[in-house]
Wavefront OBJ file of the C-alpha trace (Angstrom):
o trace
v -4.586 6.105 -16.554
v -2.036 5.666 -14.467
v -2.396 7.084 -10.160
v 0.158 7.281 -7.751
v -1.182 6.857 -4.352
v 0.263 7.534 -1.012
v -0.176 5.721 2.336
v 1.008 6.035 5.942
v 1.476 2.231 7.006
v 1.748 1.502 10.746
v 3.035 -1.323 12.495
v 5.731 -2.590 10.432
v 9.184 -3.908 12.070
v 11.021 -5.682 9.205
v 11.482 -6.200 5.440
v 9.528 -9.256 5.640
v 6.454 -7.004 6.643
v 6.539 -4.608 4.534
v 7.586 -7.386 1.695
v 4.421 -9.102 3.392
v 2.069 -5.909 2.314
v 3.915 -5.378 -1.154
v 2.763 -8.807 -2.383
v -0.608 -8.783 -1.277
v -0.822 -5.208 -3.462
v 0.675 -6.687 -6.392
v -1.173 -9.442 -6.125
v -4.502 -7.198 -7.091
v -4.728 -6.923 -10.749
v -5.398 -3.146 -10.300
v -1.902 -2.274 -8.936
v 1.029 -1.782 -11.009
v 3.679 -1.413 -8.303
v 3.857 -0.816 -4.783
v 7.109 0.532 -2.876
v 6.406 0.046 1.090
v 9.280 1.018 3.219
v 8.784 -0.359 6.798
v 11.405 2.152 7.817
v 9.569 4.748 6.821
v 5.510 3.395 7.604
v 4.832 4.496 4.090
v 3.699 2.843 0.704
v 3.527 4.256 -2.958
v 1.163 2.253 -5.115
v 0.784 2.515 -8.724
v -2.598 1.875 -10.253
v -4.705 1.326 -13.418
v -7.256 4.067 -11.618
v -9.807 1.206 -11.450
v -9.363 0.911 -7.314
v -9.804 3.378 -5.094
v -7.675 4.568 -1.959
v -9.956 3.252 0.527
v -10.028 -0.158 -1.149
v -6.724 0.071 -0.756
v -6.433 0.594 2.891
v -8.399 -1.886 3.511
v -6.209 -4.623 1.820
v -3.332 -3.611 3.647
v -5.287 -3.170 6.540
v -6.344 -7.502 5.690
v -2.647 -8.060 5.704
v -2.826 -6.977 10.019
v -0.830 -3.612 9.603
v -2.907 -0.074 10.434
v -2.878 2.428 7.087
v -4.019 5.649 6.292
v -4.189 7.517 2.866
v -1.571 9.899 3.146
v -2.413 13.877 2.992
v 0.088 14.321 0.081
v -2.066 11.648 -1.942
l 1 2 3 4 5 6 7 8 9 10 11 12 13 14 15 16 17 18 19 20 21 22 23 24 25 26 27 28 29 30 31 32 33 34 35 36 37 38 39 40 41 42 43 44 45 46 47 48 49 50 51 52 53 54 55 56 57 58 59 60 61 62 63 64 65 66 67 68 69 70 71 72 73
């Protein structure tokens, strides 16, 4: 089952950061696509259900930026 998460990102400048986050998501076999958007210090991440939120935040937190699961989420 597919869930669309939401996250506020901060302390992205450029593409290559939030390029930087969007691997490291994909790079977990539980994410089917991420779409971060440094402009906008947000993420959307598509998973298999099998990885929570907080998991979540804490592997882009890993990658050095500050997130937050967003209230919409």
């Amino acid at each position: 089952m597919t869930e669309t998460l939401k996250f506020q990102i901060d302390g992205m400048t450029c593409g290559g950061c939030s390029g930087r986050v969007k691997g490291v998501l994909e790079l977990n076999l539980n994410v089917e696509s991420a779409e971060i958007s440094h402009e906008e210090n947000s993420g959307i991440v598509k998973t298999n259900g099998q990885i929570t939120a907080e998991e979540l935040v804490k592997v882009i937190e890993q990658t050095g930026y500050s997130a937050a699961i967003s209230p919409s989420s």
